[in-house]
C-alpha positions as CSV (number, residue, x, y, z in Angstrom):
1,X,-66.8,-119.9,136.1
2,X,-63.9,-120.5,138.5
3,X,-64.2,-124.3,137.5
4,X,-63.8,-123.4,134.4
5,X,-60.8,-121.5,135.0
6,X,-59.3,-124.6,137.2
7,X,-60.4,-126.7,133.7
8,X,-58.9,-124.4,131.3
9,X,-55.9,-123.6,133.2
10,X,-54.3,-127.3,133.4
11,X,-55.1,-128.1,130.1
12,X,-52.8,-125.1,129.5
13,X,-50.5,-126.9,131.8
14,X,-50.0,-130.1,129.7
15,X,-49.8,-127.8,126.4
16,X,-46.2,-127.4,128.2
17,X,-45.0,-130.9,127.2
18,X,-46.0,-130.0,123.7
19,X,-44.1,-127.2,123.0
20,X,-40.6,-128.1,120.7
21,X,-38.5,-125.6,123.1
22,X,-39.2,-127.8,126.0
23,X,-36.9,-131.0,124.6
24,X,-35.1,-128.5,122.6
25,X,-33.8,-127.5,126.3
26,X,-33.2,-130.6,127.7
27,X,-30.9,-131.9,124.6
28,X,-29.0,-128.6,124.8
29,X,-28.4,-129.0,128.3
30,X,-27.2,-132.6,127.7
31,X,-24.6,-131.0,125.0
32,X,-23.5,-128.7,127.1
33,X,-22.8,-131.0,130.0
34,X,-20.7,-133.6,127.7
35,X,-18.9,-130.6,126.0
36,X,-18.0,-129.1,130.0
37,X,-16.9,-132.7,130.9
38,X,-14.8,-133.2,127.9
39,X,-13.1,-129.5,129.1
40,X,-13.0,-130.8,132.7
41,X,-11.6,-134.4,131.9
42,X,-8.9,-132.5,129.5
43,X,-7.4,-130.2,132.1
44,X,-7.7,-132.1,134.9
45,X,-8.2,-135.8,133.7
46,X,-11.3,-136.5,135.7
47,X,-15.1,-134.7,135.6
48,X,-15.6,-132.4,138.3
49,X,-19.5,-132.2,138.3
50,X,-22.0,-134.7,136.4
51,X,-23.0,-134.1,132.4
52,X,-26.5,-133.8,134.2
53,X,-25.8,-131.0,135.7
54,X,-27.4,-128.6,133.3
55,X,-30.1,-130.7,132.5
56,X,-30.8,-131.0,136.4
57,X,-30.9,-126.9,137.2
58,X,-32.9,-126.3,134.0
59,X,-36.7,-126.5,135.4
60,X,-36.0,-127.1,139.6
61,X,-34.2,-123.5,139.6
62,X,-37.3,-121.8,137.6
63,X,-40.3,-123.6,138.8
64,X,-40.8,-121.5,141.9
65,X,-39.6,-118.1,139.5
66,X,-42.2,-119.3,137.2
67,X,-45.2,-119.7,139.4
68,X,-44.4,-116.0,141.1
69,X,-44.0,-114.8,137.4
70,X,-47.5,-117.2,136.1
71,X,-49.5,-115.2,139.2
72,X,-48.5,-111.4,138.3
73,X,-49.4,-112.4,134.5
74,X,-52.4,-114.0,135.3
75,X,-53.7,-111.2,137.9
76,X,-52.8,-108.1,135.7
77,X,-54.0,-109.9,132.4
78,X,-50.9,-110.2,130.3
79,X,-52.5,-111.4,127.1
80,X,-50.2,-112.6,124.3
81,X,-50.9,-112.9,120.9
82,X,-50.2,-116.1,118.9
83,X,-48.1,-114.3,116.1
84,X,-45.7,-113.6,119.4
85,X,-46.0,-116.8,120.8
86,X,-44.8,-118.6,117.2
87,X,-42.4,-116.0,116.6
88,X,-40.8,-116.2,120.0
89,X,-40.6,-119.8,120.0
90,X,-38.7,-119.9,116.2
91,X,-36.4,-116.8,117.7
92,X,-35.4,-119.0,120.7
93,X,-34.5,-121.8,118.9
94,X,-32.3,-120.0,116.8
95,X,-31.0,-118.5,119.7
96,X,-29.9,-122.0,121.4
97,X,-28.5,-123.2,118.2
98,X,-25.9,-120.6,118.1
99,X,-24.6,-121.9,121.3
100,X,-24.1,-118.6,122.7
101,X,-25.6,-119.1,126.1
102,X,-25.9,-115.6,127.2
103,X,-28.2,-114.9,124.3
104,X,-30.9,-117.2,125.3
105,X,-31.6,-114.5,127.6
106,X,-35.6,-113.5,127.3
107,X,-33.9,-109.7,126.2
108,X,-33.0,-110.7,123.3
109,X,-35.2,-113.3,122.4
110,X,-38.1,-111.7,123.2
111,X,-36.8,-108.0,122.2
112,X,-36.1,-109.9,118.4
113,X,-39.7,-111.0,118.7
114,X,-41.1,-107.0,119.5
115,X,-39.0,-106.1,116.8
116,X,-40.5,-108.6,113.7
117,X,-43.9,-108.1,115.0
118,X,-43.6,-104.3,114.8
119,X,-42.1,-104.8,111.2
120,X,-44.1,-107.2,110.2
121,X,-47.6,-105.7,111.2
122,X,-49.8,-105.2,109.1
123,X,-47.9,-107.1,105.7
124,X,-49.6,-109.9,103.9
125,X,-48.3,-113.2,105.3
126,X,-49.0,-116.1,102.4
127,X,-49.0,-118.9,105.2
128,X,-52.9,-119.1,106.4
129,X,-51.6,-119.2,110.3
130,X,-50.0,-116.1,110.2
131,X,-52.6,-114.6,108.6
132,X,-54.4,-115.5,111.5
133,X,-52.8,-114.4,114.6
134,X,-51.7,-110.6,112.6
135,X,-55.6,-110.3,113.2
136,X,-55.3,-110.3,116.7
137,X,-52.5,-107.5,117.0
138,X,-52.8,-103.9,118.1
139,X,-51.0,-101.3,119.9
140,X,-51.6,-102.6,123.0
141,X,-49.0,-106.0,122.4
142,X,-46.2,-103.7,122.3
143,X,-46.0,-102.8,125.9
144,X,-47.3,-106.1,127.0
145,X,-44.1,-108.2,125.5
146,X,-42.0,-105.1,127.1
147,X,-43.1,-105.8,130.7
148,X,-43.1,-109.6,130.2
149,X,-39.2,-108.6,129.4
150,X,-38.4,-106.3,132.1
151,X,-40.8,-109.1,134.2
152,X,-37.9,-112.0,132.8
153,X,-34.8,-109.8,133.1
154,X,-35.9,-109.2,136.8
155,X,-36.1,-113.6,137.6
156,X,-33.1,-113.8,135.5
157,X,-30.8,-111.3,137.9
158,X,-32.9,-113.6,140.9
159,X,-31.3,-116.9,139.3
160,X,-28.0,-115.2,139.0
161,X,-27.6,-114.2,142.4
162,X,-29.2,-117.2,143.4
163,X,-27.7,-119.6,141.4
164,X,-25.0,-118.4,139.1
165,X,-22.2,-119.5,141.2
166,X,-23.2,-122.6,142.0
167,X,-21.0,-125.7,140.7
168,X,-19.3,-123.0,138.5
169,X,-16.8,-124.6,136.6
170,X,-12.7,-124.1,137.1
171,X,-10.6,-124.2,133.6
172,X,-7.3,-123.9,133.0
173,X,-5.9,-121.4,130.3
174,X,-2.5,-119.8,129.2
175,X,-2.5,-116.0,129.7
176,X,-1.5,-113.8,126.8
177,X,2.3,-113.8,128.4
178,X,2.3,-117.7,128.8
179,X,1.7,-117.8,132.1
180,X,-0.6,-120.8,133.5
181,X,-3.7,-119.6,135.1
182,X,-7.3,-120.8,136.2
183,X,-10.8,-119.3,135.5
184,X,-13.7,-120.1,136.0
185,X,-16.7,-120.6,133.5
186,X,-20.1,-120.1,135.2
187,X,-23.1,-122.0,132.0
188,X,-26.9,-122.4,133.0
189,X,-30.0,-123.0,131.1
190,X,-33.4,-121.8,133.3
191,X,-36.4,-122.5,132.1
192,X,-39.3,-120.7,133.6
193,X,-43.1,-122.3,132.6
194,X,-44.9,-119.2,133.0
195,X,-48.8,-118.8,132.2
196,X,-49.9,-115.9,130.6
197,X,-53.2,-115.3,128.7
198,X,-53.8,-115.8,124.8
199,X,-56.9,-114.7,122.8
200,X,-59.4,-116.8,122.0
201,X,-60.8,-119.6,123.5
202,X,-64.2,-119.7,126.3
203,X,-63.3,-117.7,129.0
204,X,-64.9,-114.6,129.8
205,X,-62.7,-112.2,131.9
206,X,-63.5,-112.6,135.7
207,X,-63.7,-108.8,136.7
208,X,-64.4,-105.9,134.6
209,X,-61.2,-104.3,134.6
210,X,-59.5,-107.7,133.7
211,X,-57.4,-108.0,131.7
212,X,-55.2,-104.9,132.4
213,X,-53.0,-105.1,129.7
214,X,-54.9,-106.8,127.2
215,X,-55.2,-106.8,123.4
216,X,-58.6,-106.0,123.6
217,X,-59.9,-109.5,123.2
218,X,-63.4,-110.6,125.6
219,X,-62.5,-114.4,125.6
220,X,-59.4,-115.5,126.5
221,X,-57.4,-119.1,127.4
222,X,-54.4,-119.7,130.2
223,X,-51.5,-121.6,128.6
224,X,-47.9,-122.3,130.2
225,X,-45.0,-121.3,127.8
226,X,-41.8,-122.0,128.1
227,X,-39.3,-119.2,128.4
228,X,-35.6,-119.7,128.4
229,X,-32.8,-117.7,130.6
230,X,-29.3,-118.4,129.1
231,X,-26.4,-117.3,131.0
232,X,-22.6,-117.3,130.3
233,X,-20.0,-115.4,132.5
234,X,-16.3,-116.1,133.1
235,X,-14.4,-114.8,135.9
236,X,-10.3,-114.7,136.7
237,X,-9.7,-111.6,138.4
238,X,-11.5,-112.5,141.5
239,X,-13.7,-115.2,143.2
240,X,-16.7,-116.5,140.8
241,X,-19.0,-115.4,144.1
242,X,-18.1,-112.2,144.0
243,X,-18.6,-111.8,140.4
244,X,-21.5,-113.4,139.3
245,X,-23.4,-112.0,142.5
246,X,-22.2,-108.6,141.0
247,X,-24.1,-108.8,137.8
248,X,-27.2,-110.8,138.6
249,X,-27.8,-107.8,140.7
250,X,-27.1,-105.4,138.1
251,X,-29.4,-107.3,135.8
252,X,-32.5,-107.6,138.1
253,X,-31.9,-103.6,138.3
254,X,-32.2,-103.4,135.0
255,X,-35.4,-105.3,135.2
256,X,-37.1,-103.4,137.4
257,X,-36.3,-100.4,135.3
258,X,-37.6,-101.7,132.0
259,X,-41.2,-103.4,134.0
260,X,-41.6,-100.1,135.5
261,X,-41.0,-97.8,131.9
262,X,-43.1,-101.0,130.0
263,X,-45.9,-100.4,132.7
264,X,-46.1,-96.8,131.7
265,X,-45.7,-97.5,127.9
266,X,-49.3,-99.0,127.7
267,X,-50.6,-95.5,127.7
268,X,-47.8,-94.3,125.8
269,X,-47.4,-96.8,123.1
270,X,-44.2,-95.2,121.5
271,X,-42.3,-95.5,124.9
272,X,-42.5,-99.7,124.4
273,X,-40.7,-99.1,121.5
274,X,-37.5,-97.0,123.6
275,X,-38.2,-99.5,126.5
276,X,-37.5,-102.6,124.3
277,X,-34.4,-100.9,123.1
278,X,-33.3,-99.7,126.2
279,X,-33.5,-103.1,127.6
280,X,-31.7,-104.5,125.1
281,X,-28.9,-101.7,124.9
282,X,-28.6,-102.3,129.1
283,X,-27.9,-105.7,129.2
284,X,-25.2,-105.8,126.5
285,X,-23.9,-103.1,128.9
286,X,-23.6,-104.6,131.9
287,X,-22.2,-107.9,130.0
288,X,-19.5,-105.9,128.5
289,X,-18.4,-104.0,131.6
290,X,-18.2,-106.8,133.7
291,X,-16.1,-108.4,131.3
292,X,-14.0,-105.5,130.4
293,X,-14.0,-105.0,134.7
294,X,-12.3,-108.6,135.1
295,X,-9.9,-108.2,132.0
296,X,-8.7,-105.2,134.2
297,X,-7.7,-107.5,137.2
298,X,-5.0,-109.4,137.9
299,X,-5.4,-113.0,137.7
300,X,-6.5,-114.5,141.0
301,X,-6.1,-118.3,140.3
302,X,-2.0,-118.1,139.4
303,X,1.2,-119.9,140.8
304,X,1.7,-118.3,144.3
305,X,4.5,-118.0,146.6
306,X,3.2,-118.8,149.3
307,X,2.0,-121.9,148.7
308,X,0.3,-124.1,146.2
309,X,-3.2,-122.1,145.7
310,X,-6.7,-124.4,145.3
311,X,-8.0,-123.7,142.1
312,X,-11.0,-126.2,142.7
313,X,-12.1,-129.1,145.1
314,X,-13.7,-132.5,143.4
315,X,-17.3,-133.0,145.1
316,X,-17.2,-135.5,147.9
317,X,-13.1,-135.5,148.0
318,X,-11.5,-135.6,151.3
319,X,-10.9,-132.1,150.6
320,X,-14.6,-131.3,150.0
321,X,-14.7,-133.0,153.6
322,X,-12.0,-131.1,155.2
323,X,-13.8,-127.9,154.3
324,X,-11.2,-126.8,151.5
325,X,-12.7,-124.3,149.5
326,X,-11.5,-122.3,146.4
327,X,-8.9,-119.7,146.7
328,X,-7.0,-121.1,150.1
329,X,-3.6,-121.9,150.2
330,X,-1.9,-125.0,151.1
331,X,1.7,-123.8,153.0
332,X,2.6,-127.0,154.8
333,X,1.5,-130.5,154.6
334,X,2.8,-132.8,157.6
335,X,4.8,-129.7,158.3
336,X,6.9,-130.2,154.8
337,X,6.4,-126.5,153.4
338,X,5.2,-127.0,149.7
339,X,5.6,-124.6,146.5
340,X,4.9,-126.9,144.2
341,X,1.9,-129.6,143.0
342,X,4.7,-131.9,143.5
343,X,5.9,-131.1,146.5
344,X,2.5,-131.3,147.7
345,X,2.1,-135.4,146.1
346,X,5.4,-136.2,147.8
347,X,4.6,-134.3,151.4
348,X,1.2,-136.5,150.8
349,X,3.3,-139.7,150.2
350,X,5.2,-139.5,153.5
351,X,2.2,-140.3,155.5
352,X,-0.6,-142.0,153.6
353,X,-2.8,-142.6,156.9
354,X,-3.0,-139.0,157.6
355,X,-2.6,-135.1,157.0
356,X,-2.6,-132.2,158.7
357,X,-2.8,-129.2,156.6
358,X,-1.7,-124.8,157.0
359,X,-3.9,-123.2,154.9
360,X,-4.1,-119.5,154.0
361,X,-7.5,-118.5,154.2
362,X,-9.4,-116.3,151.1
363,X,-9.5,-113.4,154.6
364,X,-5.3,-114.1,154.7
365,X,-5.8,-116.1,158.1
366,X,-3.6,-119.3,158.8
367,X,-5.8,-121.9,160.0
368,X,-4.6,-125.8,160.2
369,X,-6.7,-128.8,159.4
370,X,-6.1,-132.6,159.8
371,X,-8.0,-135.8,158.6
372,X,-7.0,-139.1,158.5
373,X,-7.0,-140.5,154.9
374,X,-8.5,-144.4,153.7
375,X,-7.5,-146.5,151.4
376,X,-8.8,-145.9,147.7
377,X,-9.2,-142.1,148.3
378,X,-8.0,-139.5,145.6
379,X,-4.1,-139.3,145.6
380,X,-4.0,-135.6,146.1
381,X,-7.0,-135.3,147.9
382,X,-9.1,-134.2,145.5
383,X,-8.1,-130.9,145.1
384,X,-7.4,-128.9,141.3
385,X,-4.3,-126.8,140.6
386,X,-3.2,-124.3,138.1
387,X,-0.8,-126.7,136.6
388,X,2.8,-125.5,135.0
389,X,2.2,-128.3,132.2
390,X,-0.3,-126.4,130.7
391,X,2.3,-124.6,129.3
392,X,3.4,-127.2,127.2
393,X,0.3,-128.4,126.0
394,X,-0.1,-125.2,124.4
395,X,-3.7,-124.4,125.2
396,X,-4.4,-120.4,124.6
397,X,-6.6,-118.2,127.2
């Protein structure tokens, strides 16, 4: 039986590679990369990060989520029905082409999918394969896609903290009183292959108790599905870190809320039903208050008068290797005190061999740094401003 499992289970592996979402993905990711170089190249005339960047966090940042996720399904017997697994891949493709990252999130794409099924149980369905998997359905799906929620919600808040604020993005935008700022725009695409259980198929449950939170099927196969995490957060009222680490931890609260309330649902069917809106409720929360929470702050990436403030630094610039890091500021350069960008190119100009830096720390600490500087090596160093032109270009924030 347990090579028959082994069998079973990597043919459910390679079913991965034919499921639509899967290439879906990795052409979304591709258009979101061209369309965040084509914003980087415009307000600072040269790409920050590579248009593969998307494309190249999409399955190495979930594989490990996925296989922790693909044991707890496979060990409690999360079965899903086929009418889900059709319904959930239609609903998640819908949900990428609206190009609203945040709601690829597995709340609402899955939450959509407990709703239609719970409307549609029990109706006629002309098309033969609907038919079909509607014969499989009980009560006991309802909780089931709840926990595999609260489950997802909890490995999106990981991939948040984790990896949210990675290679965030800086932007320039005009404030609502004209004045020049920068923010920064934090996209990702996660996709998690995860097993989990249909009905059907040749396999005989290995224990007696299994499968926990079944649909009351004997036979069932393993096969790898691919779930999508979208995520979308600005941030100009303080460091992206700071932020971003703020509500991926919110979030993974949230999901271990809704697993533990789903968990209890199975023998209290009409709790799924308050679970699956509660989930859906609490993350529109927490994405509204953090917004609302960072619309309340004043802008942290502005002119200063202290100095010229670093909005960004390009990867592999000799300010990337000087250790320059978001949010300093530059005071001095060569001891020439600068105000301006500039001031800054023309301090830079007066010794192209070398530079020795004061920089304001993000902790308000002056600390000095020096490098010698090469031929061929970025003019100003590699470092992004907030930029007064931006005024007259006329761009809105």
């Amino acid at each position: 039986m347990t090579t028959d499992w082994l069998i079973d289970c990597l043919i459910g592996l390679g079913k991965l590679f034919l499921h639509p979402l899967l290439y879906v993905s990795i052409a979304y990711c591709l258009f979101i990369g061209y369309l965040r170089v084509k914003r980087e190249r415009r307000d600072f005339n040269t790409k920050i990060y590579r248009k593969t960047m998307e494309l190249r966090a999409l399955l190495l940042q979930g594989i490990v989520t996925g296989v922790i996720l693909s044991l707890i399904a496979l060990v409690s017997g999360l079965v899903i029905p086929m009418a889900a697994v059709v319904i959930m891949a239609a609903v998640s493709v819908l949900a990428v082409l609206t190009m609203k990252r945040r709601l690829v999130s597995p709340v609402y794409t899955l939450g959509v999918t407990f709703f239609i099924l719970f409307f549609l149980n029990g109706k006629d369905l002309p098309l033969p394969i609907f038919t079909d998997a509607f014969d499989q359905l009980n009560q006991s799906v309802y909780p089931t896609l709840v926990i595999l929620i609260g489950l997802l919600l909890m490995a999106e808040g990981f991939l948040i903290v984790k990896k949210g604020s990675k290679k965030a993005s800086p932007q320039l935008e005009v404030s609502k009183r004209g004045q020049p700022i920068g923010v920064y725009v934090s996209q990702r695409i996660w996709l998690i292959p995860m097993f989990v259980l249909i009905p059907g198929g040749e396999l005989p449950v290995p224990f007696d108790w299994y499968p926990v939170f079944s649909i009351g099927e004997v036979f069932v196969s393993p096969i790898v599905l691919p779930f999508l995490i979208g995520f979308r957060q600005k941030v100009h009222g303080s460091l992206p870190e700071q932020a971003i680490k703020a509500q991926g931890k919110q979030v993974g609260t949230l999901g271990i809320l809704i697993t533990v309330l789903a968990v209890v649902s199975y023998w209290y069917p009409l709790l799924a039903i308050i679970t699956a809106v509660l989930a859906i409720l609490g993350r529109e929360f927490i994405h509204y208050a953090q917004k609302n929470l960072d619309e309340k702050q004043p802008f942290y990436f502005s002119k200063s008068k202290l100095g010229v403030q670093i909005l960004g630094v390009i990867p592999e610039s000799p300010a990337d290797k000087m250790g320059l890091v978001k949010g300093e500021i530059i005071s001095k350069i060569n001891g020439v005190v600068v105000r301006e960008e500039e001031e800054l190119y023309r301090a830079l100009q007066k010794n192209r061999a070398y530079c020795k830096l004061e920089v304001i720390g993000i902790n308000q600490q002056m600390r000095f740094v020096q490098r010698a500087l090469f031929e061929g090596e970025h003019y100003e160093l590699g470092i992004l401003f907030v930029d007064d032109q931006l005024k007259e270009s006329g761009q809105a924030g």
